[in-house]
SERO-4910 file (N, C-alpha, C, O; in steps of 0.05 Angstrom, whole numbers):
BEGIN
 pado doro    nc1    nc2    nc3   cac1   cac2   cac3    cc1    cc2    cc3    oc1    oc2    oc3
  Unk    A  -3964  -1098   2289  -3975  -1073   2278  -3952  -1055   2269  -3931  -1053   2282
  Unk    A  -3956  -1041   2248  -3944  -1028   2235  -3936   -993   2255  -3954   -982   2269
  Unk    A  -3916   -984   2253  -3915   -963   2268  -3908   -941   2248  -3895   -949   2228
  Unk    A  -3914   -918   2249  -3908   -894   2243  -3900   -870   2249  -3915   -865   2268
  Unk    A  -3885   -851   2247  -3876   -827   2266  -3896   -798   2253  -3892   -788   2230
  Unk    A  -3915   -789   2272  -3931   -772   2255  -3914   -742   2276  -3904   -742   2298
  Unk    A  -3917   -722   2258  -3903   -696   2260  -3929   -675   2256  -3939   -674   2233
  Unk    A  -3939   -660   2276  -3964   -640   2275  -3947   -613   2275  -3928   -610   2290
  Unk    A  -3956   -594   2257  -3947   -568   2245  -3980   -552   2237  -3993   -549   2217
  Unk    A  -3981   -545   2265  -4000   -525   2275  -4031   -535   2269  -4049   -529   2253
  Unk    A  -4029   -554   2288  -4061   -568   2293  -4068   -582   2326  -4057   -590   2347
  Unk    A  -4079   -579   2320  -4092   -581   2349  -4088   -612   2366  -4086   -632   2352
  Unk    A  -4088   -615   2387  -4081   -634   2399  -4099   -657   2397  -4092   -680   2402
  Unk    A  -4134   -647   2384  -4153   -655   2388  -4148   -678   2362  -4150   -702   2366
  Unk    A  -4142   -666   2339  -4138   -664   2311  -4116   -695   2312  -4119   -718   2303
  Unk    A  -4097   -684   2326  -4077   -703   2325  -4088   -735   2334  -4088   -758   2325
  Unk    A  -4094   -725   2349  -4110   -751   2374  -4131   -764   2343  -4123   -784   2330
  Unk    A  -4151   -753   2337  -4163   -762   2310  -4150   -773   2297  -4161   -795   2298
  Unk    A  -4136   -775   2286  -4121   -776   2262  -4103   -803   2277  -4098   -819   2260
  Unk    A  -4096   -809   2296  -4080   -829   2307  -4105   -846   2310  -4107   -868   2298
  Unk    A  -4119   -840   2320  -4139   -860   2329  -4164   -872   2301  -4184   -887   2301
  Unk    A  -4149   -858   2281  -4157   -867   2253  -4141   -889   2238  -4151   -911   2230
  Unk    A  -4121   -884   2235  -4084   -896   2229  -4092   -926   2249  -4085   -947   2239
  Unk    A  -4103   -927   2272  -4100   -958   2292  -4113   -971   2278  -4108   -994   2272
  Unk    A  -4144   -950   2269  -4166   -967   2264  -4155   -990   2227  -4164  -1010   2217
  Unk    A  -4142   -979   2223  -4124   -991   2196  -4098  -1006   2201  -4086  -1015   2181
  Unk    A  -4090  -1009   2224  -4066  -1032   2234  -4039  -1011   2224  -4022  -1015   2206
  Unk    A  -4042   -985   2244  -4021   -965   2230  -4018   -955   2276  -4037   -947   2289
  Unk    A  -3996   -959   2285  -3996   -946   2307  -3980   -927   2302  -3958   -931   2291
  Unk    A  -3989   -900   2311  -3974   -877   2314  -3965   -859   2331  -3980   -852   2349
  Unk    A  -3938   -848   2331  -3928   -839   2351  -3918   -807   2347  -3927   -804   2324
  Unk    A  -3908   -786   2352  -3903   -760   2337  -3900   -744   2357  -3900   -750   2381
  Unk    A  -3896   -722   2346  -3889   -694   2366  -3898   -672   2354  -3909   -676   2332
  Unk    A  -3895   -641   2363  -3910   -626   2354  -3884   -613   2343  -3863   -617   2355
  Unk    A  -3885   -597   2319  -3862   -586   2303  -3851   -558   2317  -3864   -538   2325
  Unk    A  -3829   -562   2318  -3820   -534   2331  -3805   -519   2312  -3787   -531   2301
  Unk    A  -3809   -490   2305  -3806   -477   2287  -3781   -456   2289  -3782   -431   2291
  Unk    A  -3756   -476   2289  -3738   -458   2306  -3710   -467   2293  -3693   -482   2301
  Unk    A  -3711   -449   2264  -3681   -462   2252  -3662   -454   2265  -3652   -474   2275
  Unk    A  -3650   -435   2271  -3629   -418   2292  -3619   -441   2312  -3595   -448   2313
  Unk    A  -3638   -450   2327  -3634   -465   2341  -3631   -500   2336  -3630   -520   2350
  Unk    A  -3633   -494   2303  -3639   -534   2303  -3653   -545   2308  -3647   -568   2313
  Unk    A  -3685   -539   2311  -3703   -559   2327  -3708   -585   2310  -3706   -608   2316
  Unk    A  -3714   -574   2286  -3711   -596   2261  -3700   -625   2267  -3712   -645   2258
  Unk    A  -3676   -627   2283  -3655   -646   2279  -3670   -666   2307  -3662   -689   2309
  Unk    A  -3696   -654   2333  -3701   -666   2347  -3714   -697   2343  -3705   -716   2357
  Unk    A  -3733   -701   2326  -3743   -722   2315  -3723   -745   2303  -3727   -770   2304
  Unk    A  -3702   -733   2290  -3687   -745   2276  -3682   -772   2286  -3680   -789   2268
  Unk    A  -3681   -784   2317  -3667   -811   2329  -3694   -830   2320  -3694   -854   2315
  Unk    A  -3720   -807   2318  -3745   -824   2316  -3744   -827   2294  -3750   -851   2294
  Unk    A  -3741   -822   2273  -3746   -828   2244  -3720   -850   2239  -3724   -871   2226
  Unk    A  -3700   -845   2249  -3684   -866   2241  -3683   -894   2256  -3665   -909   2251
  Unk    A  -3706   -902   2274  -3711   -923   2297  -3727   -938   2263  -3745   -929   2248
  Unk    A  -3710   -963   2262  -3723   -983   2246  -3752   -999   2244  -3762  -1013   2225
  Unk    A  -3760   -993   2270  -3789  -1003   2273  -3806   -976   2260  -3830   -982   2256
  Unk    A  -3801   -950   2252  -3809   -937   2245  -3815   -932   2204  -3801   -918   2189
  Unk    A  -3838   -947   2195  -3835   -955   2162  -3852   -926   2157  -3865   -931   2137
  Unk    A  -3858   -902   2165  -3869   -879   2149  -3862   -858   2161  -3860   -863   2185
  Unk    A  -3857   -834   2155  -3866   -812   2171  -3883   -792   2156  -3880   -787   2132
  Unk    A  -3903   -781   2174  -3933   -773   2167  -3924   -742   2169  -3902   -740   2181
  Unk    A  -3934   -719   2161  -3938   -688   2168  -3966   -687   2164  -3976   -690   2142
  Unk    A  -3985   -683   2191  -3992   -666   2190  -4003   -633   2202  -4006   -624   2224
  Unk    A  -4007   -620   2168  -4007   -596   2163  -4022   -584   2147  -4027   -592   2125
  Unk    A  -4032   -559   2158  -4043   -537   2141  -4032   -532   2110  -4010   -540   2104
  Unk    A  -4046   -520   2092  -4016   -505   2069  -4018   -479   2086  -4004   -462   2075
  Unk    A  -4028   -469   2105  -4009   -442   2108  -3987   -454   2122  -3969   -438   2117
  Unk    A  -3975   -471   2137  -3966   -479   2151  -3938   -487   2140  -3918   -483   2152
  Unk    A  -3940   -500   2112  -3924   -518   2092  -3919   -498   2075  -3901   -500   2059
  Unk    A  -3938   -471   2078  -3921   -440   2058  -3904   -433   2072  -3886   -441   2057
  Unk    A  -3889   -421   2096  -3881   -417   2121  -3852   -432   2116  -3844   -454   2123
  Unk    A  -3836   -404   2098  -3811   -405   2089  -3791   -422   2114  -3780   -443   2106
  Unk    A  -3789   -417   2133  -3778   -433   2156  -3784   -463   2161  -3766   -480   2163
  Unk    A  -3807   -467   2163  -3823   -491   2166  -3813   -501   2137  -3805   -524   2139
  Unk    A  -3810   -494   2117  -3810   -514   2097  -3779   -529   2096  -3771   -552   2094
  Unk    A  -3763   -501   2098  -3732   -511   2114  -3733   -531   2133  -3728   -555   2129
  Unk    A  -3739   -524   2148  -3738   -550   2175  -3743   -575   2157  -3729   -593   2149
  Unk    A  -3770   -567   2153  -3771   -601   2141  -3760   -610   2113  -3763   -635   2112
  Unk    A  -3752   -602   2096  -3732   -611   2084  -3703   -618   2093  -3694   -640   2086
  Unk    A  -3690   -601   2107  -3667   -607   2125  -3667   -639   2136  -3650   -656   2133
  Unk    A  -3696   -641   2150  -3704   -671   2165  -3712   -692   2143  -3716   -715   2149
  Unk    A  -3713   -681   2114  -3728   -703   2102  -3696   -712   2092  -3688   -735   2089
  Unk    A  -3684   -691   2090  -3650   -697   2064  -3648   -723   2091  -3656   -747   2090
  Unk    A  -3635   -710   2110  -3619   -733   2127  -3640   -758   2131  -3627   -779   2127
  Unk    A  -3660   -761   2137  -3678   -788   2140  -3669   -801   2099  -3660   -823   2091
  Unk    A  -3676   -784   2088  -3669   -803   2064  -3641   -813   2065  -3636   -837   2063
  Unk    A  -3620   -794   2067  -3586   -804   2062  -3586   -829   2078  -3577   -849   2066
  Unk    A  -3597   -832   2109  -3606   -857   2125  -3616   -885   2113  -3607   -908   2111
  Unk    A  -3641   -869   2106  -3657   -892   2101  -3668   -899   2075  -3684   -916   2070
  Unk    A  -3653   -878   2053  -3658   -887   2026  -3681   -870   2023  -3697   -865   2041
  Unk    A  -3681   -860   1992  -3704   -843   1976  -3730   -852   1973  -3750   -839   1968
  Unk    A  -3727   -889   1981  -3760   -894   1975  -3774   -896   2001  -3793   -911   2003
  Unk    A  -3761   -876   2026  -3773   -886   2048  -3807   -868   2050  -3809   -844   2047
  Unk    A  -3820   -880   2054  -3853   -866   2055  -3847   -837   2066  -3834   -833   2086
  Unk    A  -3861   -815   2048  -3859   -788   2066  -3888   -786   2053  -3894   -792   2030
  Unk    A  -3904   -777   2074  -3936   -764   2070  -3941   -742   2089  -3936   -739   2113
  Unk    A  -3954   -727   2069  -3972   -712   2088  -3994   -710   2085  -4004   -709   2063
  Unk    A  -4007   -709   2108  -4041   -710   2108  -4048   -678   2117  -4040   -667   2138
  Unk    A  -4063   -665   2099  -4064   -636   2093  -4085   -633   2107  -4101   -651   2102
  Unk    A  -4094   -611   2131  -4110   -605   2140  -4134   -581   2135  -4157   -577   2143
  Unk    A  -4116   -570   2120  -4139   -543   2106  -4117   -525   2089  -4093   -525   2089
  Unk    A  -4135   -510   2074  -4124   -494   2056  -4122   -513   2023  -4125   -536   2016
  Unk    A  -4115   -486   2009  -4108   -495   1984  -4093   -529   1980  -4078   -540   1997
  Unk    A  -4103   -538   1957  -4088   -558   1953  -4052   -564   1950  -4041   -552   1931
  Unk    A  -4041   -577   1963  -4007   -567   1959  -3997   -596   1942  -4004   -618   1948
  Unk    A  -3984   -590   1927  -3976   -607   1907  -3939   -608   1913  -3921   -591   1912
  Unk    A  -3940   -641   1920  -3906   -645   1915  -3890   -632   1895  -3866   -632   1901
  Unk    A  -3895   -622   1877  -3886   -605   1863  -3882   -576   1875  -3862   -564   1868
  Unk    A  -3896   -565   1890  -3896   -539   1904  -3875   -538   1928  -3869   -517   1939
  Unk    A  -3862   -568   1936  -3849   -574   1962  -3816   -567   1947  -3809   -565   1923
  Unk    A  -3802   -566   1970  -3774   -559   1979  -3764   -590   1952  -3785   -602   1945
  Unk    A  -3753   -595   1947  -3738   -613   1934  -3730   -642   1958  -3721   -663   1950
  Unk    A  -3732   -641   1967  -3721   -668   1994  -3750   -674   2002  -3752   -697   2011
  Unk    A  -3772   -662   2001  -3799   -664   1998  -3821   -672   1975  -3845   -679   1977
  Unk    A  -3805   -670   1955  -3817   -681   1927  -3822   -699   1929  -3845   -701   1918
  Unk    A  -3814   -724   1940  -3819   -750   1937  -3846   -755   1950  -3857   -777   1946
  Unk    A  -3860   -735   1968  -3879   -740   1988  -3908   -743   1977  -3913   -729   1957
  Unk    A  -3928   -758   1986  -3952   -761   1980  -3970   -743   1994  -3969   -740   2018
  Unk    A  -3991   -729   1976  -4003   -721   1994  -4037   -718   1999  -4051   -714   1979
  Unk    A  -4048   -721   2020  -4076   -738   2020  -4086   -715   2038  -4072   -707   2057
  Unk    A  -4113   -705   2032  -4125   -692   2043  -4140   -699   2076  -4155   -718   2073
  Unk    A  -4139   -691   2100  -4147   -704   2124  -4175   -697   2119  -4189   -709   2136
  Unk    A  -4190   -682   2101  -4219   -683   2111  -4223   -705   2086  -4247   -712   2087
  Unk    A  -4214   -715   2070  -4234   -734   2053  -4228   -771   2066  -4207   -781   2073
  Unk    A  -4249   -781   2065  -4254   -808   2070  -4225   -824   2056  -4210   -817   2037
  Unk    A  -4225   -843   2071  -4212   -860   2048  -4188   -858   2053  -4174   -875   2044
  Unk    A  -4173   -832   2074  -4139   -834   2067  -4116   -848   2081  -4092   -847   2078
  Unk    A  -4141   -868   2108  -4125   -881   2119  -4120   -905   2109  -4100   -917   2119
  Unk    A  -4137   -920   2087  -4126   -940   2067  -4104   -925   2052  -4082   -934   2060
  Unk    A  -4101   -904   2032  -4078   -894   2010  -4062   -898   2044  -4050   -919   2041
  Unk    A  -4059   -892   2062  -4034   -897   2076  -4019   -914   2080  -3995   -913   2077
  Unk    A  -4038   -938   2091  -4030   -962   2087  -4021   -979   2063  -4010  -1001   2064
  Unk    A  -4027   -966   2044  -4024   -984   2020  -3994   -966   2011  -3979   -979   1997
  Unk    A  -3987   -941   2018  -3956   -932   2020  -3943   -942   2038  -3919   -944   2035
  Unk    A  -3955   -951   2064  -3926   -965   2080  -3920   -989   2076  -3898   -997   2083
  Unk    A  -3944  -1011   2060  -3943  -1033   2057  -3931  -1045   2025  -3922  -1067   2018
  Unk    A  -3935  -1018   2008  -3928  -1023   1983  -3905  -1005   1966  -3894   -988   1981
  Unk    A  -3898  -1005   1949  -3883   -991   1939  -3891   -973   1920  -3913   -976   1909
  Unk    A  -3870   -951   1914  -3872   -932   1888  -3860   -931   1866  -3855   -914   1849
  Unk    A  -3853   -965   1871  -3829   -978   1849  -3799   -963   1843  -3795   -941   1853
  Unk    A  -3784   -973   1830  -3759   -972   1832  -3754   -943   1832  -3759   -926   1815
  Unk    A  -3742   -940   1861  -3722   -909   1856  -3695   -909   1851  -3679   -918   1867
  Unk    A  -3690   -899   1829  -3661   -893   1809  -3651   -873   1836  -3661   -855   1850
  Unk    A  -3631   -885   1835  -3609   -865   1862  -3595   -833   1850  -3577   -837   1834
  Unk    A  -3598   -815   1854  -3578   -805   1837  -3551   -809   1836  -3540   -825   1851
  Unk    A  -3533   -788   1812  -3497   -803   1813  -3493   -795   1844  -3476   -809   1856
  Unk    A  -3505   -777   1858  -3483   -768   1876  -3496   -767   1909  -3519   -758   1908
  Unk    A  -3488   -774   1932  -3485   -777   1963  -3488   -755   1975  -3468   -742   1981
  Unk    A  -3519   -745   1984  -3517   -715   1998  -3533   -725   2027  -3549   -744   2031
  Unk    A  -3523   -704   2046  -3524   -709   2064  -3520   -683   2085  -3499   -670   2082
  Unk    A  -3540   -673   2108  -3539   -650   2131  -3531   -668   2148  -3531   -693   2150
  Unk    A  -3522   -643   2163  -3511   -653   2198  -3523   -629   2206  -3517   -610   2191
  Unk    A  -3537   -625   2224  -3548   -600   2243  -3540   -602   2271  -3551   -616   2287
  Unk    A  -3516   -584   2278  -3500   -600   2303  -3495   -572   2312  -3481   -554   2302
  Unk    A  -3518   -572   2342  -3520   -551   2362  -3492   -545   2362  -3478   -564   2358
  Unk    A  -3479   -520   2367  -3453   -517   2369  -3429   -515   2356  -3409   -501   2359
  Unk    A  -3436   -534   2340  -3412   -535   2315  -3434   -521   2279  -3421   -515   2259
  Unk    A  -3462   -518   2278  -3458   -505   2262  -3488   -524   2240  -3507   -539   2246
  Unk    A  -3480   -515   2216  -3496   -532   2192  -3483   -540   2173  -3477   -526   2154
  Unk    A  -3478   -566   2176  -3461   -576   2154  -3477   -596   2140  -3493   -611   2150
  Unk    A  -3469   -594   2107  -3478   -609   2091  -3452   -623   2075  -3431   -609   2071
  Unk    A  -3454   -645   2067  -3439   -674   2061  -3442   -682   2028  -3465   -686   2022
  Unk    A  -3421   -684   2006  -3434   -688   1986  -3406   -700   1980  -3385   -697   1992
  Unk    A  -3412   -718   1952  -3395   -738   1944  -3410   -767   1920  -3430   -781   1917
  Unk    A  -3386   -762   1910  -3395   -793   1883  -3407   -823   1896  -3392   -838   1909
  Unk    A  -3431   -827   1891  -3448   -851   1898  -3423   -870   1892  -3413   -885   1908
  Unk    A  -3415   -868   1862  -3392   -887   1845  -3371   -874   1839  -3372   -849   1841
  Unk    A  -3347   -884   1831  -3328   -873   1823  -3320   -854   1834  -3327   -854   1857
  Unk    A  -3310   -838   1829  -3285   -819   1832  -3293   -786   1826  -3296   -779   1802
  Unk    A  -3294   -769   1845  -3296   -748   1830  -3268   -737   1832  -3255   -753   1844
  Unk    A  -3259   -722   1827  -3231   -701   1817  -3234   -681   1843  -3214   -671   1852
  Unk    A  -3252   -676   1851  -3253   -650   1874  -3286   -641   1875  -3304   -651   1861
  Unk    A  -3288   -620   1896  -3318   -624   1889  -3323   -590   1892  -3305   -573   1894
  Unk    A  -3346   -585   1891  -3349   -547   1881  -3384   -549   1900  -3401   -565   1894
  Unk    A  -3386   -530   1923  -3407   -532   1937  -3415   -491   1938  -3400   -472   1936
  Unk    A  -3442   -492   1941  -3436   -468   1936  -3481   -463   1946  -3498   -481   1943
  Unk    A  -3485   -443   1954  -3512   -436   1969  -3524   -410   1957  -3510   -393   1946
  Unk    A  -3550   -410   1961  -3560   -390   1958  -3572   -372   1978  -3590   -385   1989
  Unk    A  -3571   -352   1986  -3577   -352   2016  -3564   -346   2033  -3570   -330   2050
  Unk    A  -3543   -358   2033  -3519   -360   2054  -3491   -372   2039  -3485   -382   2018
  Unk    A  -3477   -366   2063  -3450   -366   2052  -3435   -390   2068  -3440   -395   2091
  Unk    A  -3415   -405   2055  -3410   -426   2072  -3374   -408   2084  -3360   -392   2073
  Unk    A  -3374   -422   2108  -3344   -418   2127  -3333   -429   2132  -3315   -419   2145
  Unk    A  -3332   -459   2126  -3306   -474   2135  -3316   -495   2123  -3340   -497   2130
  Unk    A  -3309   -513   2109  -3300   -539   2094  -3273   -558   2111  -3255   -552   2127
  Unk    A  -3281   -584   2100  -3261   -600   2101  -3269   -630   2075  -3285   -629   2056
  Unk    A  -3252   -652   2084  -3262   -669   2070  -3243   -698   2089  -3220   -700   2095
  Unk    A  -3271   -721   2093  -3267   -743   2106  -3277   -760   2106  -3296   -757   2091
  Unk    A  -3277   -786   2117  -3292   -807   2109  -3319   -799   2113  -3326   -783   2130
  Unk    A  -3337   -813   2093  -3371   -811   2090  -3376   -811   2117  -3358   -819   2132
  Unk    A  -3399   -803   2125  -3419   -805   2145  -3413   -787   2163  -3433   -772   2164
  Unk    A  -3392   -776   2182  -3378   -755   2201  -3371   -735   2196  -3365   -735   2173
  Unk    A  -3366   -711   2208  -3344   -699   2203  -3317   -708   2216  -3313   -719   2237
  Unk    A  -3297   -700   2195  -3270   -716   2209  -3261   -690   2238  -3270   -668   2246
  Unk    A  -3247   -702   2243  -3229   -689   2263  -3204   -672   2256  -3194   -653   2268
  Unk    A  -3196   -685   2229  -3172   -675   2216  -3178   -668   2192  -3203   -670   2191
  Unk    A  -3168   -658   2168  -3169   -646   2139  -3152   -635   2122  -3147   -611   2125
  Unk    A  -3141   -646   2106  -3125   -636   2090  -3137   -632   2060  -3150   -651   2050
  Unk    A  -3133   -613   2048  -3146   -597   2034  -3128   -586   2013  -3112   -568   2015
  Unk    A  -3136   -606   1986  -3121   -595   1960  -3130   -577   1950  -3154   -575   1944
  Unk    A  -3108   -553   1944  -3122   -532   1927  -3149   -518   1931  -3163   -508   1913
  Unk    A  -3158   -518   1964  -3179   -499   1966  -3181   -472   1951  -3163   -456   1947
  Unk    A  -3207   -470   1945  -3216   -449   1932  -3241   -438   1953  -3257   -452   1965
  Unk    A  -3237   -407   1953  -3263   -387   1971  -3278   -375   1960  -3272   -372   1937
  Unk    A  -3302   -365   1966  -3308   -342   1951  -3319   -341   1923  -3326   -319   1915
  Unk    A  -3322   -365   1904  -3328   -368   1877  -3355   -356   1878  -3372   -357   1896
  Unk    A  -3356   -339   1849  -3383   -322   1849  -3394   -342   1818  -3381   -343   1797
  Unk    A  -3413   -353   1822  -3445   -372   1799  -3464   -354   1807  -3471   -341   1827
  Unk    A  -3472   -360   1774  -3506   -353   1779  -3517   -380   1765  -3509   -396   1749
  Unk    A  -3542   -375   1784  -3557   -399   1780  -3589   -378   1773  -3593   -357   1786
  Unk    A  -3605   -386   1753  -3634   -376   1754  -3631   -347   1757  -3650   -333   1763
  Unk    A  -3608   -335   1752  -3603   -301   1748  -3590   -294   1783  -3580   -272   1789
  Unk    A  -3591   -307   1795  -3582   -308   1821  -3555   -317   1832  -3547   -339   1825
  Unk    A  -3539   -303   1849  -3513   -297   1849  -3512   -332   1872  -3530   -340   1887
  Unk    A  -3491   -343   1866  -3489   -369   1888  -3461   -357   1898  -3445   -350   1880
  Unk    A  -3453   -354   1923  -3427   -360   1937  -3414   -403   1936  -3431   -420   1940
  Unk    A  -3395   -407   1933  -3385   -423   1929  -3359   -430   1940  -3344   -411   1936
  Unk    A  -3349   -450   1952  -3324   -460   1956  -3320   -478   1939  -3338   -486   1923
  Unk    A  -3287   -491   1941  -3280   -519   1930  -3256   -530   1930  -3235   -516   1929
  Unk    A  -3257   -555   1931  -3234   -565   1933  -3220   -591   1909  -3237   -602   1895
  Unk    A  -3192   -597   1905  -3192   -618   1892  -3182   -639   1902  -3163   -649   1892
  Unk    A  -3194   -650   1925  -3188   -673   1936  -3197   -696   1918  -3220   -692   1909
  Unk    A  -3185   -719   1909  -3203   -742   1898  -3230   -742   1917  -3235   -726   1935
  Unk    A  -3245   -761   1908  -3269   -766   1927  -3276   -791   1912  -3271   -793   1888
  Unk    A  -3293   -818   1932  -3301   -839   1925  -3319   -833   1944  -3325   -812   1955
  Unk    A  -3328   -861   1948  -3359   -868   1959  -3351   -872   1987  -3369   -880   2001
  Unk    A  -3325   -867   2001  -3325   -873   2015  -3312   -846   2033  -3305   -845   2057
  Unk    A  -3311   -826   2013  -3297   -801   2031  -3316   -778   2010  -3324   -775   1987
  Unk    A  -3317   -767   2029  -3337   -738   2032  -3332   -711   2023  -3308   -711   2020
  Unk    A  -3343   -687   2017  -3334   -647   2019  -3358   -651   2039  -3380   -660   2036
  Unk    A  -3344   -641   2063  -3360   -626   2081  -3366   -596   2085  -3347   -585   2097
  Unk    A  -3383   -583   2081  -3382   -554   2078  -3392   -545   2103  -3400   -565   2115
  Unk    A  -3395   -522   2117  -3408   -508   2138  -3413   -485   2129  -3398   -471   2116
  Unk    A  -3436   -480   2136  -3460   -453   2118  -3470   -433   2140  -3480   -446   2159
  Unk    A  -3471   -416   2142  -3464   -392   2158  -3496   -375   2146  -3497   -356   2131
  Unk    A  -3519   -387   2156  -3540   -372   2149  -3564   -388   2142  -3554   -410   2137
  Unk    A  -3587   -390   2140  -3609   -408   2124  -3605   -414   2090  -3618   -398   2075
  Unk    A  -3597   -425   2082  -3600   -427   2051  -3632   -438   2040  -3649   -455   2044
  Unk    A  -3624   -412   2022  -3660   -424   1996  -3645   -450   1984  -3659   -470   1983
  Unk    A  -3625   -452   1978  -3615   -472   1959  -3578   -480   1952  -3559   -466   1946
  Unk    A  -3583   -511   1959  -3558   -517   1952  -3541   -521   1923  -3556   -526   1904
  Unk    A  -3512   -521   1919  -3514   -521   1888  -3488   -536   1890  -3470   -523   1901
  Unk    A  -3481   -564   1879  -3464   -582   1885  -3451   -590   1862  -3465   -590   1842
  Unk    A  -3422   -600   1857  -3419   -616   1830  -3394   -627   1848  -3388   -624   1872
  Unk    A  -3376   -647   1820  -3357   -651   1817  -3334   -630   1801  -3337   -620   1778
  Unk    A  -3310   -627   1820  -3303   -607   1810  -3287   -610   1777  -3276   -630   1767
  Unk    A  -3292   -577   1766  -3275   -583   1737  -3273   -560   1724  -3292   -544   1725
  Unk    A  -3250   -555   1711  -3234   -528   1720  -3250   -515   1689  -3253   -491   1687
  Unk    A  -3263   -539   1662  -3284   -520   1651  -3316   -534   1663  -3323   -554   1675
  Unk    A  -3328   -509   1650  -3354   -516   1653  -3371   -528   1640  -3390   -519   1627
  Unk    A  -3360   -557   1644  -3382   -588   1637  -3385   -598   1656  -3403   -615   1651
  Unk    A  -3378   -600   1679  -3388   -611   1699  -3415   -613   1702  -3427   -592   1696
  Unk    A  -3427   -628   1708  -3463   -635   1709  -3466   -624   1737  -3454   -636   1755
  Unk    A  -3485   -599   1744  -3484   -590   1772  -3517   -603   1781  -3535   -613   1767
  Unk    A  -3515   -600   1805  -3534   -609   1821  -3555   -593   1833  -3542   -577   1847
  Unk    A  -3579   -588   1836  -3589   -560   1848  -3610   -570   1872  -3629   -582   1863
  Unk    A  -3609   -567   1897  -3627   -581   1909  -3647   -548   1925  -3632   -532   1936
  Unk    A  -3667   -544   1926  -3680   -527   1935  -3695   -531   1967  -3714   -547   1965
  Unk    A  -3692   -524   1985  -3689   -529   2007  -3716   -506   2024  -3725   -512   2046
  Unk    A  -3724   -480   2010  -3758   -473   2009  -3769   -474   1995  -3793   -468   1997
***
């Protein structure tokens, strides 16, 4: 039997229990926790060991749309969707099964959420479309050029990870909306290093993006696929804003929206 990790964001225990005991009746076992709404503290990052356990082929939300409006809540879970994708790849199943309210369209979601399906819990029928997402595909997903990646690490902070899928970038230029980043480095993919040496840091760079002022750092370290810009962000960001660095402006920038 197929397993799933289901995530409840303000529904009832009763609700949940339904909804699992729907998912069996279709050869779907489910397991989940209830969402804790607590970016300050990182709660976001608690599920994370569960989504990344390989016996696990979907993870489910369900949720209200007032619940999925809920500027915080939509952070959290974008935060949890970026890192489960950098993990487990862009085509990994994200659904949510909507419990009331307006209709919410992947389009209306955080950007790390776009990819997600979404199926209404009161209409018939949605525990087949589920199964037929964990069992089938949404055909080929084109990777983008570039390697992004959170760390949400009680104590040390919020760091996000970016770098060339291929080739080589020249240095890289990171920069938030929202918040301001405080300390950078750059090291092999996946960690933060221990150590850092740091070409030509740059602080403080003032972008606008959408009429909106971005704070920015940067550095010109080479970068490959195998070494990282680690940034640390000092606040909630609406949005990240990423490139390869280049001293004019052709660089192809990156915009990921995160409420």
């Amino acid at each position: 039997m197929k397993k799933v990790w289901l995530t409840a964001l303000g529904t009832s225990q009763d609700e949940v229990q339904g909804v699992m005991h729907s998912l069996q009746q279709y050869g779907l076992s489910a397991d989940g926790h209830f969402w804790e709404d607590n970016l300050a503290q990182m709660a976001w990052v608690k599920p994370r060991h569960n989504l990344l356990d390989p016996a696990i082929c979907a993870w489910i939300m369900l949720a209200s749309a007032e619940a999925l409006g809920t500027a915080t809540i939509r952070q959290g879970l974008a935060l949890l969707a970026l890192n489960i994708q950098a993990a487990r790849g862009r085509d990994f199943p994200l659904v949510i099964l909507q419990t009331s309210g307006a209709t919410v369209t992947p389009e209306s979601l955080p950007g790390p959420l776009a990819a997600c399906e979404v199926f209404s819990c009161g209409a018939a029928g949605y525990g087949p479309k589920i199964v037929a997402r964990v069992y089938g595909s949404k055909g080929q997903v084109t990777p983008p050029p570039y390697r992004l990646d959170v760390h949400g690490l009680p104590g040390l902070g919020l760091w996000f990870e970016v770098g060339p899928r291929e080739g080589a970038w020249q240095g890289a230029l990171f920069g938030t909306l929202g918040a301001e980043p405080d300390f950078h480095a750059v090291g092999p993919t996946g960690q933060l290093p221990e150590k850092t040496t740091l070409n030509f840091p740059e602080k403080g760079l003032r972008l606008e993006w959408s009429g909106q002022e971005i704070v920015a750092w940067a550095v010109k370290n080479t970068l490959d696929a195998a070494s990282s810009y680690f940034v640390r962000v000092k606040g909630q960001p609406q949005a990240i804003v990423f490139s390869a660095y280049a001293a004019e402006a052709d660089a192809e920038v990156f915009v990921v929206k995160l409420q």
